[in-house]
Biopython code that builds the backbone (N, CA, C, O; Angstrom):
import numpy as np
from Bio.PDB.StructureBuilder import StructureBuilder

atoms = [
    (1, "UNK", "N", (0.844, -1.175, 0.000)),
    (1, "UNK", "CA", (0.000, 0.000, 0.000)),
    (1, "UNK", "C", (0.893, 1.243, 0.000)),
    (1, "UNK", "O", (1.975, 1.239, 0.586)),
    (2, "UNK", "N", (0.428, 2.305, -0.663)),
    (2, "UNK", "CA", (0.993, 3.554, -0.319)),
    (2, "UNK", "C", (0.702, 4.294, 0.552)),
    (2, "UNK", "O", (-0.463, 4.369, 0.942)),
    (3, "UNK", "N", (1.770, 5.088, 1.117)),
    (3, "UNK", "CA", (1.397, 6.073, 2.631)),
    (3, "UNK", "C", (2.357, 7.235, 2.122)),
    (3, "UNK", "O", (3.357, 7.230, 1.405)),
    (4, "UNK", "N", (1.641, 8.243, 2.789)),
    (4, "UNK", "CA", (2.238, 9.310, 2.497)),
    (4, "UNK", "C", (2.727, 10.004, 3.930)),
    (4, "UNK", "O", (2.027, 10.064, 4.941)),
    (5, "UNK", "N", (3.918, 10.454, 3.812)),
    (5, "UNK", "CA", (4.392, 10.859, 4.316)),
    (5, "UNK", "C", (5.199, 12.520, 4.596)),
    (5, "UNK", "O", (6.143, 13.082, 4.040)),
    (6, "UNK", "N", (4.177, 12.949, 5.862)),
    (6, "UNK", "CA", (4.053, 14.370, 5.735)),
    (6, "UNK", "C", (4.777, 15.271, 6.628)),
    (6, "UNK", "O", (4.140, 15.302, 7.680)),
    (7, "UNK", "N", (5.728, 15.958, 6.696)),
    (7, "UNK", "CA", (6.546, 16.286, 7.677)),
    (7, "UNK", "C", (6.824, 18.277, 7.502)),
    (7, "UNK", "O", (6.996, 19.129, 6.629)),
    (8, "UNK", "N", (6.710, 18.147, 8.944)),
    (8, "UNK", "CA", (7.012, 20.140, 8.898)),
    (8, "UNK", "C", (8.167, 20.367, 9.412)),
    (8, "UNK", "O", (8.446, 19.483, 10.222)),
    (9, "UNK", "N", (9.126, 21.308, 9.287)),
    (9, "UNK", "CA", (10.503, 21.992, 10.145)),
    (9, "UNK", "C", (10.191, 22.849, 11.048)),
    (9, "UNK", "O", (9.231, 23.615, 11.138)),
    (10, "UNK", "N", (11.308, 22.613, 11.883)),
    (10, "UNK", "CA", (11.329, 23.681, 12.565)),
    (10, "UNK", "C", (11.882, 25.074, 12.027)),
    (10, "UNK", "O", (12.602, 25.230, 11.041)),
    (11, "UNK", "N", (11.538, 25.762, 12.630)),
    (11, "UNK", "CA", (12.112, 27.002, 11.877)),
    (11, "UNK", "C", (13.701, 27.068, 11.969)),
    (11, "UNK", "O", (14.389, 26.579, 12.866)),
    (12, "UNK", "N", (14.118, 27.738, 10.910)),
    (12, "UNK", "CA", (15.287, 27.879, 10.430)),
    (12, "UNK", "C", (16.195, 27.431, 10.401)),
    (12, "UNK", "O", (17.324, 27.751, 10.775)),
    (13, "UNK", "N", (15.501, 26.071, 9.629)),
    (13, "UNK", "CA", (15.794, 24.423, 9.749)),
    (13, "UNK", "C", (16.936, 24.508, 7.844)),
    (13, "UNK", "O", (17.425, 23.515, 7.305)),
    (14, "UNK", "N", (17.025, 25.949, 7.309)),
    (14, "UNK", "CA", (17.895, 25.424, 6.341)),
    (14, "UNK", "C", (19.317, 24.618, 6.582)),
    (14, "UNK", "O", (19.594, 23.669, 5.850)),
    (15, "UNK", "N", (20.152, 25.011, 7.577)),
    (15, "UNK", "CA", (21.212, 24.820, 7.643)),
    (15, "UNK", "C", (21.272, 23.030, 7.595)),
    (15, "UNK", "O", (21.525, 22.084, 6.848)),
    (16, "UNK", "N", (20.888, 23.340, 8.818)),
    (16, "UNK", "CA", (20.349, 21.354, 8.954)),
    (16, "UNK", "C", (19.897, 20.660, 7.415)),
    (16, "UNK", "O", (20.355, 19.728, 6.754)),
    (17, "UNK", "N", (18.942, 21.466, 7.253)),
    (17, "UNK", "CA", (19.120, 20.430, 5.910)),
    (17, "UNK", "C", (19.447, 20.043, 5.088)),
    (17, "UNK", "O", (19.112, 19.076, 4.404)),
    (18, "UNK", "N", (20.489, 21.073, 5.002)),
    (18, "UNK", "CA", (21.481, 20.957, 3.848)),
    (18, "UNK", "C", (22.955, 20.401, 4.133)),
    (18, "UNK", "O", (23.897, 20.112, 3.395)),
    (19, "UNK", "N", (22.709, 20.369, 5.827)),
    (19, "UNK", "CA", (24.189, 19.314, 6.160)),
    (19, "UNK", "C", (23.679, 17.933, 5.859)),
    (19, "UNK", "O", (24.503, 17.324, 5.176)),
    (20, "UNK", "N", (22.395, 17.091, 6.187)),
    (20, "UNK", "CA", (21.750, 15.553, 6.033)),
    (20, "UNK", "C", (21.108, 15.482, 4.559)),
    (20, "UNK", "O", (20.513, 14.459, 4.218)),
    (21, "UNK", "N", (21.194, 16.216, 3.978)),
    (21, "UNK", "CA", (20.860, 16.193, 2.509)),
    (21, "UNK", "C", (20.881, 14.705, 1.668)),
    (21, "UNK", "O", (20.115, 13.867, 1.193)),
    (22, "UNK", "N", (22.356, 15.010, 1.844)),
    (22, "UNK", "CA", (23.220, 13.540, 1.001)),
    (22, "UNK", "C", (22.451, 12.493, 1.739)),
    (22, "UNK", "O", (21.925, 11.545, 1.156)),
    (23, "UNK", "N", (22.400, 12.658, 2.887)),
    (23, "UNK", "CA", (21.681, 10.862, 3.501)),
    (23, "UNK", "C", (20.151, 10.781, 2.653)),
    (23, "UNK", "O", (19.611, 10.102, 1.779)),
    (24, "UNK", "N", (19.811, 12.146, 3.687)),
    (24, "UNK", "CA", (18.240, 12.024, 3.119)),
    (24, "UNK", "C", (18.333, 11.723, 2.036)),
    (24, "UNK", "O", (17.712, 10.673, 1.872)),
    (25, "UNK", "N", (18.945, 12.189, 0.819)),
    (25, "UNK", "CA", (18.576, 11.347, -0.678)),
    (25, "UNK", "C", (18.418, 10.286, -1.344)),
    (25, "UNK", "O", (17.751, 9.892, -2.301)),
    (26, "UNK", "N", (19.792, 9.596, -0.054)),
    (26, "UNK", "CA", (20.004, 8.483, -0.380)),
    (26, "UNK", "C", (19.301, 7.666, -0.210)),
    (26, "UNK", "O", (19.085, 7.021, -1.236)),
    (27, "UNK", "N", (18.541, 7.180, 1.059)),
    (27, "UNK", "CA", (17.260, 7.074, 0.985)),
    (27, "UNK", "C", (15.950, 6.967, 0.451)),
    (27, "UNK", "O", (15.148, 6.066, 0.693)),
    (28, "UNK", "N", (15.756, 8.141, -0.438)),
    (28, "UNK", "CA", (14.826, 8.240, -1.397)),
    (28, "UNK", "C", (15.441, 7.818, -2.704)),
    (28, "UNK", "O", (14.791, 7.512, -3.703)),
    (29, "UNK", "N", (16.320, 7.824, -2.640)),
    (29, "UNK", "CA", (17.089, 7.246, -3.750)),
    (29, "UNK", "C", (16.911, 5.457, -4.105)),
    (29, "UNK", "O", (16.626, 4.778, -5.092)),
    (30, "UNK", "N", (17.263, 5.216, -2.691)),
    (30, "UNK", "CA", (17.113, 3.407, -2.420)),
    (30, "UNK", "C", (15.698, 3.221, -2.492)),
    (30, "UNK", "O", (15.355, 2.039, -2.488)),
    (31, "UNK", "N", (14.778, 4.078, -2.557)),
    (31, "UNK", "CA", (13.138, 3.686, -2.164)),
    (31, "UNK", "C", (13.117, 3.714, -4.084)),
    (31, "UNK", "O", (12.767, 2.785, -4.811)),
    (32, "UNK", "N", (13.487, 4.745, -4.403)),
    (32, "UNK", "CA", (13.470, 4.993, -5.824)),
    (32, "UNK", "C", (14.057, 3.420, -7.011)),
    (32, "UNK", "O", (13.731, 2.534, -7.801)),
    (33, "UNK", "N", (14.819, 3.906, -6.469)),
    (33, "UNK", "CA", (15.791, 2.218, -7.328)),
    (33, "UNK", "C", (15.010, 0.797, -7.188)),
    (33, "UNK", "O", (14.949, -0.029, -8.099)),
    (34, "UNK", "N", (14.423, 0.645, -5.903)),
    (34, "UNK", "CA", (13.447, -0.152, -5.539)),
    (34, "UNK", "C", (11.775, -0.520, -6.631)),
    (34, "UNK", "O", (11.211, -1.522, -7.069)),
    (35, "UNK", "N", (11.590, 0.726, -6.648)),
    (35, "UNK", "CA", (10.409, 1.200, -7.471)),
    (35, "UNK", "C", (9.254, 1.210, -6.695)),
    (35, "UNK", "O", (8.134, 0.854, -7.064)),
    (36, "UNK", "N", (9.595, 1.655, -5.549)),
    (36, "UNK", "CA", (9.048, 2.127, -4.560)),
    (36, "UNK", "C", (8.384, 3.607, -4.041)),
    (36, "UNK", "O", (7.515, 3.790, -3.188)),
    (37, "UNK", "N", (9.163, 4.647, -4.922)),
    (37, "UNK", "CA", (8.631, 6.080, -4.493)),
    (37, "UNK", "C", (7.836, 6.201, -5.932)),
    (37, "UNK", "O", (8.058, 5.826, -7.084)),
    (38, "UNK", "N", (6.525, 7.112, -5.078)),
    (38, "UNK", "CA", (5.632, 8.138, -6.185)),
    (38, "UNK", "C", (5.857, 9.246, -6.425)),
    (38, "UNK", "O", (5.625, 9.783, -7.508)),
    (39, "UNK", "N", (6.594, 10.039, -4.966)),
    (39, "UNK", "CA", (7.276, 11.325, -5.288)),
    (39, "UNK", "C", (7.716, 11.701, -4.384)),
    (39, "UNK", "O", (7.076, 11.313, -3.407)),
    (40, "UNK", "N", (8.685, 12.412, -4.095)),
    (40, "UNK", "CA", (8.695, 13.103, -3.056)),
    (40, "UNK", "C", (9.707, 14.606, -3.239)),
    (40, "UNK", "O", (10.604, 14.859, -4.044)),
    (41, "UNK", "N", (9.105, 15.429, -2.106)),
    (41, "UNK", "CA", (10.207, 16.547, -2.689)),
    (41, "UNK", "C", (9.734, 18.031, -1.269)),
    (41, "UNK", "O", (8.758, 17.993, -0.519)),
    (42, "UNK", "N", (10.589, 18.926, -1.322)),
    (42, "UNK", "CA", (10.319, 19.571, -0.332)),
    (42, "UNK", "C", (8.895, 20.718, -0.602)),
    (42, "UNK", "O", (8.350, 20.637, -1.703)),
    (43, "UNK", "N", (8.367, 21.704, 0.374)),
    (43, "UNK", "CA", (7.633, 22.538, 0.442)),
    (43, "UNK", "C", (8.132, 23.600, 0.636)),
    (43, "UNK", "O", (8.218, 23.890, 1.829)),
    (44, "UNK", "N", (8.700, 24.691, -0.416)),
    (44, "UNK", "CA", (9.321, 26.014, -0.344)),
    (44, "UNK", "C", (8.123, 26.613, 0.967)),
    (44, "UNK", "O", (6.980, 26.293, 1.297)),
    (45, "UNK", "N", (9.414, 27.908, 1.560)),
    (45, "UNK", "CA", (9.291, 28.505, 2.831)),
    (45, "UNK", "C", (8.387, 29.567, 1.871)),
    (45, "UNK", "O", (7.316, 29.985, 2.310)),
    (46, "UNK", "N", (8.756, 29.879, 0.867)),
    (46, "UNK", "CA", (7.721, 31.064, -0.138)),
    (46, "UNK", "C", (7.226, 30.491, -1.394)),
    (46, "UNK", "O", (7.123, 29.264, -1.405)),
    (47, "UNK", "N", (6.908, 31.118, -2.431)),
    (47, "UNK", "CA", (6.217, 30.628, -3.026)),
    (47, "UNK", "C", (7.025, 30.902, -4.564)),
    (47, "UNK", "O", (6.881, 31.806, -5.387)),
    (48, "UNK", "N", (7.836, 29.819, -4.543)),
    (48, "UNK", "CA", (9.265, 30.148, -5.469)),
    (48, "UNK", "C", (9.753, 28.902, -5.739)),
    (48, "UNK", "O", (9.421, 28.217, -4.772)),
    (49, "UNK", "N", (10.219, 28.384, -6.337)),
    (49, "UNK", "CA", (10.734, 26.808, -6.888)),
    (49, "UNK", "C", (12.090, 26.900, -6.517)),
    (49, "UNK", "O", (12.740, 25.857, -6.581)),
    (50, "UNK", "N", (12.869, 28.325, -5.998)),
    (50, "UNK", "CA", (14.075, 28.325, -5.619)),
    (50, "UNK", "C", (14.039, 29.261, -4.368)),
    (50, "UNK", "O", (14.196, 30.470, -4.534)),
    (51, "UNK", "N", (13.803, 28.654, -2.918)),
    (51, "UNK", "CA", (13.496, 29.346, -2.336)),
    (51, "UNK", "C", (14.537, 30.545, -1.832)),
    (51, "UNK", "O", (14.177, 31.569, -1.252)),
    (52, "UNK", "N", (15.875, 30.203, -2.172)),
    (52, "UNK", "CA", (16.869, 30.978, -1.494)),
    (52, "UNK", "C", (17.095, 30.707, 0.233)),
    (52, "UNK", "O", (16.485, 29.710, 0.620)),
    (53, "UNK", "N", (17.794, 31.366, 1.202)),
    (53, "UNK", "CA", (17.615, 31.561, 1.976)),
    (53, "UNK", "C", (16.442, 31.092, 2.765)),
    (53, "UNK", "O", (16.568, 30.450, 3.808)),
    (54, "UNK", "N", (14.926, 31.538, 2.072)),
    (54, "UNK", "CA", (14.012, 31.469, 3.013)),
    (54, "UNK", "C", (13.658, 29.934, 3.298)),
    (54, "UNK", "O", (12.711, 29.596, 4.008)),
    (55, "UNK", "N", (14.506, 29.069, 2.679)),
    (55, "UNK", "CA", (14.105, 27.850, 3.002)),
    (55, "UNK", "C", (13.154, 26.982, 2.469)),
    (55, "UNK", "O", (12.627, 27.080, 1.361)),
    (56, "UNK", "N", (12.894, 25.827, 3.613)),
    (56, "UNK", "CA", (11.353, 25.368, 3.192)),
    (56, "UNK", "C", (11.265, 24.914, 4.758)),
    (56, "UNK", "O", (12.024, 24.810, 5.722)),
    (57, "UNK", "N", (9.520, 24.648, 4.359)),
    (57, "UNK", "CA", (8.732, 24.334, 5.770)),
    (57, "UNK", "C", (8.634, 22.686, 5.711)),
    (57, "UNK", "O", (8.400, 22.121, 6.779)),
    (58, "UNK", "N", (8.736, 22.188, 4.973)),
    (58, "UNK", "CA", (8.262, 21.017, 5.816)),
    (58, "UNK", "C", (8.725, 20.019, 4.496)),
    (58, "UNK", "O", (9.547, 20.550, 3.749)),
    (59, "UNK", "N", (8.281, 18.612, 4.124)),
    (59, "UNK", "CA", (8.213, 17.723, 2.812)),
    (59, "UNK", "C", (7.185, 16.996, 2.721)),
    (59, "UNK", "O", (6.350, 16.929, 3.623)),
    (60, "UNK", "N", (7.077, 16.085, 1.156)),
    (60, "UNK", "CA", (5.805, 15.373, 1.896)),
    (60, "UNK", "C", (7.099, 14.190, 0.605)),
    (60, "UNK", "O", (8.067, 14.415, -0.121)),
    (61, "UNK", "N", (6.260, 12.977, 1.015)),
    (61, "UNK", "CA", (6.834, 11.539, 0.257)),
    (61, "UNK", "C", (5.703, 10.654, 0.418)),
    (61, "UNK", "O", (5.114, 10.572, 1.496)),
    (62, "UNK", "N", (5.433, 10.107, -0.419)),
    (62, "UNK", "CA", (4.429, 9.092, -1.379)),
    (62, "UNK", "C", (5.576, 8.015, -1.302)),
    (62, "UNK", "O", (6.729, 8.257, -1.657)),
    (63, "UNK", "N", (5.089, 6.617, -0.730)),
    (63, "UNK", "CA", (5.629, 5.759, -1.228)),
    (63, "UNK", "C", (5.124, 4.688, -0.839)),
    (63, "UNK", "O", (4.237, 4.697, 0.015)),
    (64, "UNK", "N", (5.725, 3.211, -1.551)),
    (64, "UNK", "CA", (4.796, 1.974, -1.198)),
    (64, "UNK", "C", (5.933, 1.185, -0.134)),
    (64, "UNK", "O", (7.161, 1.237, -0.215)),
    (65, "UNK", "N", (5.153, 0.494, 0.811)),
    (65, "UNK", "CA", (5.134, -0.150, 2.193)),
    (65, "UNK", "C", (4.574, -1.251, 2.333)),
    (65, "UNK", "O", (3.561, -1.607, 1.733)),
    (66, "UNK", "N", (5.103, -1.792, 3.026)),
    (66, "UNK", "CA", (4.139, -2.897, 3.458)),
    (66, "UNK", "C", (3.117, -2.897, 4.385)),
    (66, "UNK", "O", (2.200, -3.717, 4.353)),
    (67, "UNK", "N", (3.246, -1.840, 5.383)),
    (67, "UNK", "CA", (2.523, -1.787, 6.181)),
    (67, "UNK", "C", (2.496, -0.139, 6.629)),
    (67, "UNK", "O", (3.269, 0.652, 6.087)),
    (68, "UNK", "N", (1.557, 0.278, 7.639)),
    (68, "UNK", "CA", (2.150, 1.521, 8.002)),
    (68, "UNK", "C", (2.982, 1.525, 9.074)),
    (68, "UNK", "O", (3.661, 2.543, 9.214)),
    (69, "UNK", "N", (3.134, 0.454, 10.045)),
    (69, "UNK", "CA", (3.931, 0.404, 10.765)),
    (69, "UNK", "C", (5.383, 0.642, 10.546)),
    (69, "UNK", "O", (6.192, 1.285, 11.214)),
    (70, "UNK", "N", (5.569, -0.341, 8.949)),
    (70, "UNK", "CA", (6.908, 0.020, 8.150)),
    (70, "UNK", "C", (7.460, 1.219, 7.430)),
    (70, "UNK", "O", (8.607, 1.570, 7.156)),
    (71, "UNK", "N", (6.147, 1.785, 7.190)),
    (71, "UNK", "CA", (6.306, 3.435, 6.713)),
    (71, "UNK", "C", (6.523, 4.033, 7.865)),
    (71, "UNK", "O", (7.347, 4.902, 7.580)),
    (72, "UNK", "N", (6.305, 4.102, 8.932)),
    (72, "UNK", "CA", (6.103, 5.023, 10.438)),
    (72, "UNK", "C", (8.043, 4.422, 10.259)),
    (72, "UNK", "O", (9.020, 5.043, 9.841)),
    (73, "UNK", "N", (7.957, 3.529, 10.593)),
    (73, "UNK", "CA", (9.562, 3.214, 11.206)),
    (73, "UNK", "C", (10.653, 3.812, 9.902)),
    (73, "UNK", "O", (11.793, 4.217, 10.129)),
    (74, "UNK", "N", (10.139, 3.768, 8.793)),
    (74, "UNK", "CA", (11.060, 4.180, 7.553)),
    (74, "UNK", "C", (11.214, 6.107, 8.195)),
    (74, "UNK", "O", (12.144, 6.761, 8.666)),
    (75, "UNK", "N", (10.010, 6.356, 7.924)),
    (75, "UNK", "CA", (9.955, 8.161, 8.661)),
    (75, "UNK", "C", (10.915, 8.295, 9.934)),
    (75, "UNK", "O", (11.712, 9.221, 10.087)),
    (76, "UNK", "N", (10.745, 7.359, 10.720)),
    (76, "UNK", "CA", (11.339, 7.913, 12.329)),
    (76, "UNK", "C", (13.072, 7.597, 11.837)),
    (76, "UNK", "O", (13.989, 8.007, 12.548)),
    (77, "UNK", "N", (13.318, 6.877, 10.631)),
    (77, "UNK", "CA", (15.043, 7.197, 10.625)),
    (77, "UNK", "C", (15.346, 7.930, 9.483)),
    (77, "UNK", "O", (16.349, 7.805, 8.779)),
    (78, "UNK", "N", (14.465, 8.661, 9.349)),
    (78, "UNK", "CA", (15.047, 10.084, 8.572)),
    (78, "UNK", "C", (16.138, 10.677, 8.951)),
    (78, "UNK", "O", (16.099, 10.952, 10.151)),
    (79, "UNK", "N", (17.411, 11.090, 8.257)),
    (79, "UNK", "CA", (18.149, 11.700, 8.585)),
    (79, "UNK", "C", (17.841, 13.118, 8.948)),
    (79, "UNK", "O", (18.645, 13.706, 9.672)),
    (80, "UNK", "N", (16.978, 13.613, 8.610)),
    (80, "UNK", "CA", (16.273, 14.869, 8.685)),
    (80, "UNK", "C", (15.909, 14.644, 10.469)),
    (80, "UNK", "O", (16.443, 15.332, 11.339)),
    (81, "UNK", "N", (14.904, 13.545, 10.744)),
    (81, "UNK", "CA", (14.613, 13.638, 11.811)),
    (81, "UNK", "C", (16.303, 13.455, 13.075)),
    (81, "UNK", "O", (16.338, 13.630, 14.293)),
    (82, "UNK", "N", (17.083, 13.185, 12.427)),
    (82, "UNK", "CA", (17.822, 12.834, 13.280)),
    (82, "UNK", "C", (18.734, 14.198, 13.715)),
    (82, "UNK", "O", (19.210, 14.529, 14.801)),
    (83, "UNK", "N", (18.765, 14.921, 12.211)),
    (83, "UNK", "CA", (19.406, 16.231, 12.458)),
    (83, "UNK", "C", (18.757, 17.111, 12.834)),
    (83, "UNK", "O", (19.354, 18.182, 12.723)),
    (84, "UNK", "N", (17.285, 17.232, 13.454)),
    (84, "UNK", "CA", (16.524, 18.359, 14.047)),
    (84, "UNK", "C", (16.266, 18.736, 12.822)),
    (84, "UNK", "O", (17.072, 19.637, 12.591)),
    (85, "UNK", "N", (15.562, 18.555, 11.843)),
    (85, "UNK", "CA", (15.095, 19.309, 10.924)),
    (85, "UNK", "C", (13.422, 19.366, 11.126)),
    (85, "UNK", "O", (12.643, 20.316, 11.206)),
    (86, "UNK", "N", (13.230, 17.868, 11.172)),
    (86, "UNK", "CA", (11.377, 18.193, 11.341)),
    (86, "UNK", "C", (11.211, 18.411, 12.568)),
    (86, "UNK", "O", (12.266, 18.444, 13.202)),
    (87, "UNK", "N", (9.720, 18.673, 13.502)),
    (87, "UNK", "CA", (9.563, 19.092, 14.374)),
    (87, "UNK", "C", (8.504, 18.151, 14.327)),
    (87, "UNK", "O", (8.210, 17.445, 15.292)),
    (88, "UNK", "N", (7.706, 18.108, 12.831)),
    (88, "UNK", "CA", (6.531, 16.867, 13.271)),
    (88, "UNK", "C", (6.770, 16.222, 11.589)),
    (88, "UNK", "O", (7.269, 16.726, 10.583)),
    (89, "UNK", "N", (6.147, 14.875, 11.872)),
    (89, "UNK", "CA", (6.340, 14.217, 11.013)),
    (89, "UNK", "C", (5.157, 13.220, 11.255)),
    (89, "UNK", "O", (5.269, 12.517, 12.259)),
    (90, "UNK", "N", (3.630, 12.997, 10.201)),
    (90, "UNK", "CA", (3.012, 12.572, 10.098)),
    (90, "UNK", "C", (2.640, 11.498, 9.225)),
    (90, "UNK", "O", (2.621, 11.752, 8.021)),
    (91, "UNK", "N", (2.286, 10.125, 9.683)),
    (91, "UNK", "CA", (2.510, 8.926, 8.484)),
    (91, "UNK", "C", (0.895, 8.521, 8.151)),
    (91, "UNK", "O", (0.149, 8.559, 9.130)),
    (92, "UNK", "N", (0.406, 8.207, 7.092)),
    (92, "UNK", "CA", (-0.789, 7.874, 6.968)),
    (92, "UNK", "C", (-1.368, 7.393, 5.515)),
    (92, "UNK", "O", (-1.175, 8.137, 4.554)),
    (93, "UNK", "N", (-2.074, 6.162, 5.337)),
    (93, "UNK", "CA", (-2.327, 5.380, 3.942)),
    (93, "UNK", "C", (-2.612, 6.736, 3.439)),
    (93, "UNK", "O", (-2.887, 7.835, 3.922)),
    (94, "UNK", "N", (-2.353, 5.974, 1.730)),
    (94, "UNK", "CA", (-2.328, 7.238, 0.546)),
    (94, "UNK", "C", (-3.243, 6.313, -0.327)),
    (94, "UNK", "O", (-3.021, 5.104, -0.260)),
    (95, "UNK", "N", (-4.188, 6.735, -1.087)),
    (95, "UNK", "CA", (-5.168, 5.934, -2.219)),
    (95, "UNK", "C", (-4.729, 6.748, -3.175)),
    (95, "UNK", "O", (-4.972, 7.953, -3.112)),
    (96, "UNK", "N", (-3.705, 5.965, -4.649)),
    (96, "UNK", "CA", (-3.307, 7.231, -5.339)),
    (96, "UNK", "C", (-5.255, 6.926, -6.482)),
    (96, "UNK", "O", (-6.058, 6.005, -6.625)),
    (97, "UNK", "N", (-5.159, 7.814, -6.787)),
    (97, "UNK", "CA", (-6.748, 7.752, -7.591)),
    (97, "UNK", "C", (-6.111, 8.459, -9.194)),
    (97, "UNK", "O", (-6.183, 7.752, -10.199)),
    (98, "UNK", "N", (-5.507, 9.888, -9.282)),
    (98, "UNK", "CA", (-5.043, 9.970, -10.321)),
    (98, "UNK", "C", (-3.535, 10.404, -10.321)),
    (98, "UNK", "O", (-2.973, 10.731, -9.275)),
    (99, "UNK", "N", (-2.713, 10.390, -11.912)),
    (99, "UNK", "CA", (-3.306, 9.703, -12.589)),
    (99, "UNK", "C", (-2.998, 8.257, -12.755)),
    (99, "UNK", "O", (-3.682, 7.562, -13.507)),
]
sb = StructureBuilder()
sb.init_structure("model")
sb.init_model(0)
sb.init_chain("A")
sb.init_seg("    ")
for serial, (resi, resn, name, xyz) in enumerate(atoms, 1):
    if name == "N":
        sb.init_residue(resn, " ", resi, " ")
    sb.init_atom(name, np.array(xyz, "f"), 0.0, 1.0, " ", f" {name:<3s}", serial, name[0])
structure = sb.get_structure()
């Protein structure tokens, strides 16, 4: 099943995220190679595809699991979560419908 996975920063959470970057990718990278991710990608701090400085607030990731228990435990070793980047991080089934 797919779950999506929804996560916010703390504020002025750029630095951090750009030191765990490389992990975090890798990650989505291995979910990717798998053929496992639907998407994933961050939420600019403004409303800009390059946020600069101002960052971003939070991410979201689509991907398939076996369970949500296994999606919850995939989220809680985010490198993100490990470097203080999110503040909350929410796991929950996804029904993709389109397209």
């Amino acid at each position: 099943m797919f779950y999506a996975i929804i996560s916010e920063d703390v504020a002025n959470s750029l630095e951090r995220r750009l030191a765990a970057r490389p992990d975090h990718l890798a990650r989505l990278e291995a979910l990717r190679d798998e053929g496992r991710l639907i998407l994933a990608g961050p939420h600019p701090a403004i409303d800009s595809d390059n946020p600069g400085n101002a960052g971003f607030s939070g991410s979201l990731v689509v991907a398939e699991f076996d369970s949500l228990e296994d999606a919850q435990a995939w989220a809680d070793a985010d490198p993100y979560i490990i470097a203080g980047v999110y503040a909350k991080v929410i796991v929950k089934p996804f029904k993709k419908v389109l397209p």
